[in-house]
C-alpha positions as CSV (number, residue, x, y, z in Angstrom):
1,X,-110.5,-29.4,-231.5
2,X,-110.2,-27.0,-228.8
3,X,-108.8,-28.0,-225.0
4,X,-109.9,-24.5,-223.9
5,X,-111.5,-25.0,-219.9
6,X,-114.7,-23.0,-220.7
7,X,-115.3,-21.8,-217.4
8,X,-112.0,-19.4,-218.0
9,X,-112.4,-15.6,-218.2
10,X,-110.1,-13.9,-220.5
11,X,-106.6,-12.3,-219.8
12,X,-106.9,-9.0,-220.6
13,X,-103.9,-8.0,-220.4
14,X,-103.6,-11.0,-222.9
15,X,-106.0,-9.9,-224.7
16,X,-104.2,-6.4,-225.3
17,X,-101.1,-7.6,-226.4
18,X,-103.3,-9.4,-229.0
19,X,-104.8,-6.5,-229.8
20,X,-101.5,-4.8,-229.8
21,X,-99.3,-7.2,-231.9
22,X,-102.1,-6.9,-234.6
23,X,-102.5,-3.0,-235.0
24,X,-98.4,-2.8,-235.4
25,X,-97.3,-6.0,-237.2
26,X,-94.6,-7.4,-234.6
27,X,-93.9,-8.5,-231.2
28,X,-91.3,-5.6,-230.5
29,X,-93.6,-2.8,-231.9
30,X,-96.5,-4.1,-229.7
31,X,-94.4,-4.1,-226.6
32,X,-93.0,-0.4,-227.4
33,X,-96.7,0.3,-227.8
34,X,-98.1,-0.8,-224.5
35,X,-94.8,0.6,-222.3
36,X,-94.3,-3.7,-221.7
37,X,-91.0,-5.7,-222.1
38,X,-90.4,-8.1,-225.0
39,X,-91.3,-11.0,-222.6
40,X,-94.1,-9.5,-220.9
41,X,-95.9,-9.2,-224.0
42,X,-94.5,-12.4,-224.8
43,X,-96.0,-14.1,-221.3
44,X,-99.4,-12.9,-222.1
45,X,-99.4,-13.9,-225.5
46,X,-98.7,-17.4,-224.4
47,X,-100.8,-17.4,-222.0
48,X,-103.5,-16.1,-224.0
49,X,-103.0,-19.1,-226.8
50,X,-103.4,-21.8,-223.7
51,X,-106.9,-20.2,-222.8
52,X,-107.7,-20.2,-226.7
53,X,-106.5,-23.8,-227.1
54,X,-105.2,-22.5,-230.6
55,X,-102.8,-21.0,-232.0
56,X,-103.2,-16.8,-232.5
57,X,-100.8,-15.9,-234.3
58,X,-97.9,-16.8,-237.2
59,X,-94.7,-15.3,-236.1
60,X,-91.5,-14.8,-238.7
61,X,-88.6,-12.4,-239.4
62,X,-90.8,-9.6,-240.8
63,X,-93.7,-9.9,-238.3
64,X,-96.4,-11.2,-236.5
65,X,-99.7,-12.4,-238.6
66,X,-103.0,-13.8,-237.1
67,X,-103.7,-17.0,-238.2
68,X,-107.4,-18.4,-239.2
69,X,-108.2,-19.1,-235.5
70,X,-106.9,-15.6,-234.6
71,X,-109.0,-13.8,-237.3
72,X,-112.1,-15.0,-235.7
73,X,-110.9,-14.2,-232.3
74,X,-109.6,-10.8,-233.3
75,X,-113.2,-9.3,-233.7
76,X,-114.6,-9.9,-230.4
77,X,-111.1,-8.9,-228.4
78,X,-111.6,-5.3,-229.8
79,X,-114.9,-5.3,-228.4
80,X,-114.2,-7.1,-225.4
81,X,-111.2,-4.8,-225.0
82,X,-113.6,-1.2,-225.7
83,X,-115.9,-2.6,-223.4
84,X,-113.6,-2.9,-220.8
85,X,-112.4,1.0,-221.4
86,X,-116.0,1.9,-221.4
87,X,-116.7,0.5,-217.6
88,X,-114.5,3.1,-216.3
89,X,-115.2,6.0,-218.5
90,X,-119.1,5.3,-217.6
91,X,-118.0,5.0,-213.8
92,X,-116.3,8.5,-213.9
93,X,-118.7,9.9,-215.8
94,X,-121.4,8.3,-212.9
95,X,-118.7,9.7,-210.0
96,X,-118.7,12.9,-211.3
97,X,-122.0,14.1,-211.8
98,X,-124.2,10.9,-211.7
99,X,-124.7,11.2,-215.3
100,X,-125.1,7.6,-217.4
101,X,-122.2,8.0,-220.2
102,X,-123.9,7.7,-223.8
103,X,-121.5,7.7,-227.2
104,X,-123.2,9.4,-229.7
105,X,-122.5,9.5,-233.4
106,X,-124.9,11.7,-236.4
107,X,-123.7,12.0,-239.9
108,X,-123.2,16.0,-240.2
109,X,-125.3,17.0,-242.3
110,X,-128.4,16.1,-240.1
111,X,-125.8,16.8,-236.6
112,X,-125.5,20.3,-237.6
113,X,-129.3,20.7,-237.4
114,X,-130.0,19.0,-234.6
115,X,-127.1,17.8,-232.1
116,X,-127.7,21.5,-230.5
117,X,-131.7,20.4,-229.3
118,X,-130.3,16.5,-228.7
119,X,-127.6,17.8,-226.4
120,X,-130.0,20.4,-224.9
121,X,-132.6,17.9,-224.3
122,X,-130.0,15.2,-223.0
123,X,-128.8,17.6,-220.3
124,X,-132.1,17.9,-218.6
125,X,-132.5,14.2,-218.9
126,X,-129.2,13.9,-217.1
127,X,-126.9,12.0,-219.8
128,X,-123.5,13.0,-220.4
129,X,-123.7,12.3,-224.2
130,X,-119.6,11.8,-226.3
131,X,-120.4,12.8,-229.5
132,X,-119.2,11.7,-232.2
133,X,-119.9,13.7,-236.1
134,X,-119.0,11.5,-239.0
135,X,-119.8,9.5,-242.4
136,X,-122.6,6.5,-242.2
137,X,-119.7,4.2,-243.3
138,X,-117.2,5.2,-240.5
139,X,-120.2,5.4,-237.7
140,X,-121.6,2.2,-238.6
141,X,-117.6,0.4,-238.1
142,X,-117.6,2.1,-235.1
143,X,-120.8,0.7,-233.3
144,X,-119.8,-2.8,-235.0
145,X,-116.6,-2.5,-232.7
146,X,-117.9,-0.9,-229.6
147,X,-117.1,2.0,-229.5
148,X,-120.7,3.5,-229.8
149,X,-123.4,2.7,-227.8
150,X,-125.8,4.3,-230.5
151,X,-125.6,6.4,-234.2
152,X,-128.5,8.3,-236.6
153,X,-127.2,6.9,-240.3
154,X,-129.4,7.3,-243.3
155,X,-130.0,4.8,-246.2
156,X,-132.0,4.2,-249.0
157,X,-135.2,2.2,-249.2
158,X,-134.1,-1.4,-250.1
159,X,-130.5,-0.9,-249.4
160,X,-129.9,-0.7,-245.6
161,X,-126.3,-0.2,-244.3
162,X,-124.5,-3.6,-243.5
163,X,-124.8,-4.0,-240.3
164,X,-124.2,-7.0,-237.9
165,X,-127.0,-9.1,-235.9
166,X,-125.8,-7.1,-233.0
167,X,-127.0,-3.9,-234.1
168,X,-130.7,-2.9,-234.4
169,X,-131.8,0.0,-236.0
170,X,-135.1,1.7,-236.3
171,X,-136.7,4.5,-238.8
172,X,-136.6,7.9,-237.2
173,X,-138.5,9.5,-239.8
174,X,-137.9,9.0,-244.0
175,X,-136.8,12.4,-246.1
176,X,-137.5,13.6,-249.0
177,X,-135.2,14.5,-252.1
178,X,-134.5,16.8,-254.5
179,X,-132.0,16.6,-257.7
180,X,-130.0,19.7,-257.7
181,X,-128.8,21.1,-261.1
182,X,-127.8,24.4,-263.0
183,X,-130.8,27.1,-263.6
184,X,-130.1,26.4,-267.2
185,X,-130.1,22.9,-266.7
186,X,-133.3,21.3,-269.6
187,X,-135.3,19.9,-266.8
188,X,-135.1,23.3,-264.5
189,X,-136.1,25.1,-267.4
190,X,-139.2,22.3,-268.3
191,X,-140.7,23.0,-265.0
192,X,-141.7,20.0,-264.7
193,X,-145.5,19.9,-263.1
194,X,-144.5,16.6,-261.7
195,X,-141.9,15.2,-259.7
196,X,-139.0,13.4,-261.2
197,X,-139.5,9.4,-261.9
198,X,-137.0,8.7,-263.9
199,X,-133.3,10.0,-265.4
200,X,-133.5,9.6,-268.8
201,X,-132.5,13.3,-269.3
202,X,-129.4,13.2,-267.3
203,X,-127.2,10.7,-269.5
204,X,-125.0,13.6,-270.5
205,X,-124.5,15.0,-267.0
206,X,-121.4,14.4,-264.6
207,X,-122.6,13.5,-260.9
208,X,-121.2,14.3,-257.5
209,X,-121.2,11.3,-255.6
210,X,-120.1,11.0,-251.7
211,X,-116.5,10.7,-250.9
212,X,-116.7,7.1,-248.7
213,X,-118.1,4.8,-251.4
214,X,-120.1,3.3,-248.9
215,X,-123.6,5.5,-249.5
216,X,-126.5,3.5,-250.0
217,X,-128.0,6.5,-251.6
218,X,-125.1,7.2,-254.3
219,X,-126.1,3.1,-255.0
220,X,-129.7,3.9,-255.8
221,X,-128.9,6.7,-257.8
222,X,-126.7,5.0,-259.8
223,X,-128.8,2.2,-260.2
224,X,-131.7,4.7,-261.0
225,X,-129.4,5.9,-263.9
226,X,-128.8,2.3,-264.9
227,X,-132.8,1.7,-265.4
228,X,-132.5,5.0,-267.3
229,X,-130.0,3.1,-270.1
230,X,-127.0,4.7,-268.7
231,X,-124.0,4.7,-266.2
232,X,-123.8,8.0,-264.4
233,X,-120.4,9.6,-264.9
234,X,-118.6,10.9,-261.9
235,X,-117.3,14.0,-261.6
236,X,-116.8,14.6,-257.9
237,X,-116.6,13.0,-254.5
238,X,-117.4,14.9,-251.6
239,X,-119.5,15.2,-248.7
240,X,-119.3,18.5,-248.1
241,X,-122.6,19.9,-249.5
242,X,-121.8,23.4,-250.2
243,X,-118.6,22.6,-252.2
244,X,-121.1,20.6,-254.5
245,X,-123.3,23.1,-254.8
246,X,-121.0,25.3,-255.4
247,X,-119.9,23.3,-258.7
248,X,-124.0,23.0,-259.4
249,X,-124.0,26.9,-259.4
250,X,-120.7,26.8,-261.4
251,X,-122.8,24.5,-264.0
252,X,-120.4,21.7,-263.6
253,X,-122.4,18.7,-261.9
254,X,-125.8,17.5,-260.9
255,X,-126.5,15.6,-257.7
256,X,-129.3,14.0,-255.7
257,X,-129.7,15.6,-252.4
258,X,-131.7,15.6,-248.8
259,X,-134.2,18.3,-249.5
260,X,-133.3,20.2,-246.4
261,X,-129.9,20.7,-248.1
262,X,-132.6,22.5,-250.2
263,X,-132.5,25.5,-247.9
264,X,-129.0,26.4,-248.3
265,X,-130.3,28.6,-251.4
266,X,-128.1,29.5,-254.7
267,X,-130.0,31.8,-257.2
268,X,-128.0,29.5,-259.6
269,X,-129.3,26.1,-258.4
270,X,-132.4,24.8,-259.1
271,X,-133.5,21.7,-256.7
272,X,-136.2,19.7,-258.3
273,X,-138.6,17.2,-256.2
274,X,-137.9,13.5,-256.9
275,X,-140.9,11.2,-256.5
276,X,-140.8,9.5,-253.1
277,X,-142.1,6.6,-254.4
278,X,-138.6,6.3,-256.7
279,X,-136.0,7.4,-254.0
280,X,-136.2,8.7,-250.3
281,X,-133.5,8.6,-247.5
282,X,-134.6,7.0,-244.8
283,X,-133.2,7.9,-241.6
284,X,-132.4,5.2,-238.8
285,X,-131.9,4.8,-234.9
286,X,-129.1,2.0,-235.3
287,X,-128.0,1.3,-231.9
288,X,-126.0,-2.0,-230.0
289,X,-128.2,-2.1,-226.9
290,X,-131.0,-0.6,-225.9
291,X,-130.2,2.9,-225.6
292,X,-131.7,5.1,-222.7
293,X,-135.4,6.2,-223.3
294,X,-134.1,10.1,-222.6
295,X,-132.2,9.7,-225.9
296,X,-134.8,8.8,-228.1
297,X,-136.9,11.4,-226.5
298,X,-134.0,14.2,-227.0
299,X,-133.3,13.1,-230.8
300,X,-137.5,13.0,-231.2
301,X,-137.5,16.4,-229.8
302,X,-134.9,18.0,-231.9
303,X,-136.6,16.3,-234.8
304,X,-139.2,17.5,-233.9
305,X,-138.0,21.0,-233.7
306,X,-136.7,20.7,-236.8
307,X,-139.4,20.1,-239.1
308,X,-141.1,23.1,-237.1
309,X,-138.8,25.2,-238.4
């Protein structure tokens, strides 16, 4: 049972070396870390264990190890420690220009579209937006740890990213999608009058799948391929769209793609519609707290934009 006083606020400087001793293994490397002495770090650490009322960490020849106890504690210091960094970057940002601070992350393939109208739009609404371009997977870890406020991801229907209770997310708007293959590929040259339902005709293909592992999308497909009576056979991980259709175009691979990746055209690629009723990507608002009004209006507008286009 825990002895902890409740009413005590946290260390931080506690709470760094914490942070510290778990990101390089050891006391020593910790305190070279942070510019502290051995016993500083040492101090705090202490220090930090009597507020706790447990025991943090297992210390030995070849390191330092949280234990149980610290494990669970270890999650909310990170966030308690990048909320802390945040205060001031929001109050410069505020003494600057009197602009509210908003981080910002898009996957890129929607971010190269768009993040020119967002950022447009965020400008006149006065926010100073830090923008952050990256994979669902990576975004989604970093607004589980705090360090954004707010991120566009996608997912498929049925298979949301995993997210904590923490983080809310609403649809933006659900795209459609098209499966990419060769010209000579059997179903380009069917012409089919309908769109696809099923993969029944792509047992012999290789697919190009993202590169994280994490896509909720590459799950549908290959559970789509499963219903179909096989497993889909991997020949590529990548995220970068052209260098997948580029090995389309070479006839190498097949792949399931947003149909606005449609537009990049290749005479050599043909990009067949997928019934929406069998797979969409949905695209979601995920964000920690309730994020300005201004930026949903600037990511509505670019949206908006977009599909104008």
């Amino acid at each position: 049972m825990s002895h902890r006083q409740t009413t005590n606020l946290p260390d931080f400087r506690g709470l760094a070396a914490f942070d510290a001793v778990l990101a390089e293994g050891s006391v020593a490397a910790a305190a070279s870390s942070l510019g502290w002495s051995h016993p500083t770090v040492d101090h705090h650490l202490r220090r930090l264990e009597q507020q706790a009322g447990a025991k943090l960490l297992e210390r030995g020849p070849r390191g330092s190890t949280p234990t149980a106890a610290g494990r669970v504690f270890a999650v909310r210091v990170r966030q308690l420690l990048e909320a802390g960094r945040r205060a001031f970057t929001e109050l410069d940002a505020w003494l600057d220009d009197e602009r509210r601070l908003v981080r910002f992350g898009i996957f890129p393939t929607l971010g190269a579209l768009v993040v020119p109208g967002i950022l447009r739009r965020a400008e006149l609404a006065h926010l100073s937006l830090e923008l952050t371009l990256d994979e669902c997977e990576r975004l989604a870890r970093q607004l589980e740890q705090g360090q954004l406020d707010a991120a566009v991801l996608f997912q498929a229907p049925g298979l949301p990213t995993h997210l904590s209770p923490e983080v809310t997310t609403e649809l933006l708007f659900a795209e459609p999608l098209v499966l990419a293959v060769h010209r000579s590929h059997p179903l380009a040259a069917a012409k089919p009058s309908q769109p696809i339902r099923e993969f029944t005709e792509l047992r012999q293909d290789r697919w190009a799948f993202g590169a994280s592992g994490g896509d909720t999308l590459d799950e549908a497909t290959r559970e789509l391929c499963r219903r179909a009576g096989f497993e889909a056979s991997t020949g590529m991980h990548s995220d970068d769209y052209p260098a997948i259709l580029g090995m389309i175009a070479a006839g190498q691979l097949v792949a399931v793609v947003p149909v606005s990746v449609a537009t990049w055209h290749d005479d050599a690629v043909a990009f067949l519609p997928i019934d929406t009723a069998t797979l969409t990507r949905e695209v979601v608002l995920a964000t920690r707290e309730e994020p300005p009004a201004a930026l949903r209006d600037a990511i509505a507008g670019a949206l908006s934009e977009l599909s104008t286009r």
